[in-house]
C-alpha positions, 0 to 999 in steps of 0.5 A: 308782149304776150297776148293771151286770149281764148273761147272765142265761141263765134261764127262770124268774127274774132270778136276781138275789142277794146284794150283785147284787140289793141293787145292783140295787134301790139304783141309779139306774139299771140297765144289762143287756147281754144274755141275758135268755132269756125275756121274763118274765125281762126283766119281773123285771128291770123290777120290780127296777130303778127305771130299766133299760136294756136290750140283746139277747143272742145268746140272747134270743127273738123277744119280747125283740128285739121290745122291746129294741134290739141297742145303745143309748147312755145318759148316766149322771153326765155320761159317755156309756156305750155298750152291745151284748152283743158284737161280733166283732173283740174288743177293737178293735171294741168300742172303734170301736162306742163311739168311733162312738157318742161313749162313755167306756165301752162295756158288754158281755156274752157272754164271762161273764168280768169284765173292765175294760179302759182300754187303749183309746181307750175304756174296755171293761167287762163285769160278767161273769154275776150267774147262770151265770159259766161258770168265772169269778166270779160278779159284776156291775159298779158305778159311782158319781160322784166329788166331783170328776167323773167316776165310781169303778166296781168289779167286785164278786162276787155276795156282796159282796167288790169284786176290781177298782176303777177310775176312769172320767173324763170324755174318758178 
């Protein structure tokens, strides 16, 4: 499994709970895009995730830019995903960054709003915020490979309740 996770906004912890915390612990890998805040919140995430990969936020300090890339590309299940806190122009510039990068799906944080979107060349998700939803649901996104290819993802609250499922294909 695929455990996606971002704007973490937090000086002390990961702030990881619930269903969000259980997902993190049980996934294959961990992809987190953006917002940390503090480098010992980076650390938590470490210990928790048995492989996390990791991008920076607007808000992340200068010892987590230090560590971590502003983008970064990884396989996952056969598909490429490719992943940024955000970038401006919206939609259409979050589908060029990942058709630049050769992606399925582009990851991406900032807005703390969930949203999956395969309107576009390339699918678009953001897992919203696990920590500070500002308004939205509190959530994060999981993905996990399909017998026949390709990959099933949700949106799933911090208590556990899925509200969006969908389907990822290779190529899509």
């Amino acid at each position: 499994m695929l455990t996606v996770v971002s704007d973490t906004h937090s000086t002390d912890s990961h702030r990881l709970s619930g269903r969000t915390l259980t997902a993190v612990r049980e996934a294959d890998v961990v992809a987190h895009a953006g917002d940390f805040m503090r480098e010992s919140v980076l650390d938590d995430f470490q210990r928790e995730a048995s492989r996390l990969f990791a991008v920076t936020g607007n808000n992340d300090g200068a010892a987590i830019r230090e560590r971590l890339p502003a983008a970064r590309t990884f396989t996952f299940a056969g598909l490429t995903f490719a992943m940024t806190h955000t970038r401006r122009g919206g939609p259409t510039a979050l589908s060029l960054f990942g058709r630049e990068r050769g992606a399925d799906v582009v990851l991406f944080g900032h807005s703390h709003r969930p949203t999956y979107d395969a309107s576009g060349e390339v699918v678009l998700v953001n897992p919203g915020s696990h920590a500070q939803p500002r308004g939205y649901r509190a959530a994060h996104a999981e993905f996990e490979e399909r017998p026949g290819g390709g990959l099933e993802g949700r949106l799933v609250t911090v208590d556990g309740e899925p509200f969006e499922s969908f389907v990822v294909e290779e190529g899509e």
